[in-house]
Phi, psi and omega in degrees: 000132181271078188234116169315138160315146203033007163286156176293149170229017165204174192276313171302325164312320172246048220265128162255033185072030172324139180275149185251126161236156160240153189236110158276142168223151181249154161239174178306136195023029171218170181234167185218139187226135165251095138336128152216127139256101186227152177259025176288150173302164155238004191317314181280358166342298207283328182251021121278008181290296178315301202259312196257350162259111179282108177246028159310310224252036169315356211086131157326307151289148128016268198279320171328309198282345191291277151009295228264315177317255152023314178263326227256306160308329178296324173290332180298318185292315176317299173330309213229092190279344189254009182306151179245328196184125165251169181199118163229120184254082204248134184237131175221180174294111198081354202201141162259137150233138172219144170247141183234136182251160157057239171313339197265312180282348186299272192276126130351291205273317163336287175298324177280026202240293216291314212274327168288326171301330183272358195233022185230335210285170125286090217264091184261000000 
């Protein structure tokens, strides 16, 4: 490989820090947490969250919710061209589900930052 002295040689190495944000949205008795590390505006987060999602409605099943997670990310990734890294995080009855895109699946510290941010953070 073919590099100059002090270039960077990963993309995390040359980072410009992008902010990790998380969003709780409530449904009836359950929370949904949306994860982005992106240099994307979030101003429209809520109403694309809203408009494009029932999220009364996660599903009845197992597999609905899984499902239902899955898609929420695939749309976040489409949505947000500069994301680095998605988390849609669904607490149902009895059950967690999370799906991770990019960075949270890449890198260790990403996912330990988010899941420590969710289980330290106080959710008012």
């Amino acid at each position: 490989m073919n590099y100059k002295k002090n270039e960077e040689l990963t993309r995390v190495s040359c980072k410009h820090y992008s902010p990790l944000t998380i969003r709780k949205y409530t449904r009836p008795g359950y929370p949904l947490f949306v994860a982005l590390i992106t240099d994307d505006s979030l101003d429209n987060l809520d109403v694309f969250i809203t408009k494009n999602f029932e999220l009364e409605d996660l599903g009845k099943t197992i597999e609905e919710i899984r499902q239902k997670v899955g898609k929420i990310t695939d749309e976040l990734v489409k949505y947000y061209k500069k994301a680095e890294g998605v988390a849609v995080i669904a607490f149902a009855d009895k059950l967690v589900v999370s799906s991770l895109w990019g960075d949270f699946m890449t890198f260790w510290q990403c996912k330990a930052e988010l899941y420590f941010l969710l289980l330290n953070t106080p959710w008012v």
